[in-house]
N, C-alpha and C positions, 0 to 999 in steps of 0.2 A: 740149468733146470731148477735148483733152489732158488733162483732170480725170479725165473718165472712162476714157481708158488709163492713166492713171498708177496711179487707184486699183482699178481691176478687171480690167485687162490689157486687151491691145491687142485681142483678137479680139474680144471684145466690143464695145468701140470701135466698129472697122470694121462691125459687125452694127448697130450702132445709127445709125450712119451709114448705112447702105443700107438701114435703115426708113424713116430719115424721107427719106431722097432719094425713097424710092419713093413715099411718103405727100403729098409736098409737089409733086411734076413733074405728079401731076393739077389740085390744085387752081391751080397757074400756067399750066397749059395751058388750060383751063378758065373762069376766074375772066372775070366779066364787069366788075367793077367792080376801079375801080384801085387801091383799097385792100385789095382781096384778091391782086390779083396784085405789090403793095408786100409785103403779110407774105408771100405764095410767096416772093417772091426773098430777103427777111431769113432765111427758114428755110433755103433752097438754099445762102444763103451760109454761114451757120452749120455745115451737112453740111460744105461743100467746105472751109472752116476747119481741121475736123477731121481730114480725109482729108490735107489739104496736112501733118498733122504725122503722125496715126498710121500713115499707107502707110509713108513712107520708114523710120521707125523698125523696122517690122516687117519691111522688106527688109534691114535692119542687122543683125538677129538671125537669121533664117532661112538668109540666103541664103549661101554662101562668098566668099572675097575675092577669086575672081578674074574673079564674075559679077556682085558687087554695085554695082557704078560703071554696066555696061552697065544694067542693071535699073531703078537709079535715076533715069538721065536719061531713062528710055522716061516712068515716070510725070509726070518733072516736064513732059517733051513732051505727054501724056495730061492732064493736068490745065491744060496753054496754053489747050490745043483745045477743053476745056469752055469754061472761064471766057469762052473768047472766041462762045460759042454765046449 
């Protein structure tokens, strides 16, 4: 995922991130067999991977310095609350 921010930019990135988040939350919700719901969570993790680098980065570039601190800790609070789902 850092690969593909680096080399095609971040929004991108983040769009291909919330394909396959979207793409992969049914077949883990879903999956009856445990080796289908093993590759859901390798693919989920591989999303949230990506997210744990290109979110903060893009709130580095976008946002100004006197909101970028506040902004930050909210996602890295945001992404606890997943992991821990």
């Amino acid at each position: 995922m850092s690969a593909i921010g680096g080399r095609y930019g971040r929004k991108p990135a983040r769009l291909e991130a919330t394909f396959s988040a979207v793409a992969t939350w049914p077949l883990k919700l879903c999956s009856m067999s445990i080796w289908a719901f093993i590759t859901a969570r390798f693919l989920v993790g591989i999303t949230m991977s990506g997210s744990c680098v290109t979110c903060p980065t893009s709130i580095k570039e976008i946002c100004g310095s006197n909101i970028r601190g506040a902004l930050e800790c909210w996602v890295r609070i945001c992404l606890d609350v997943v992991k821990k789902m």
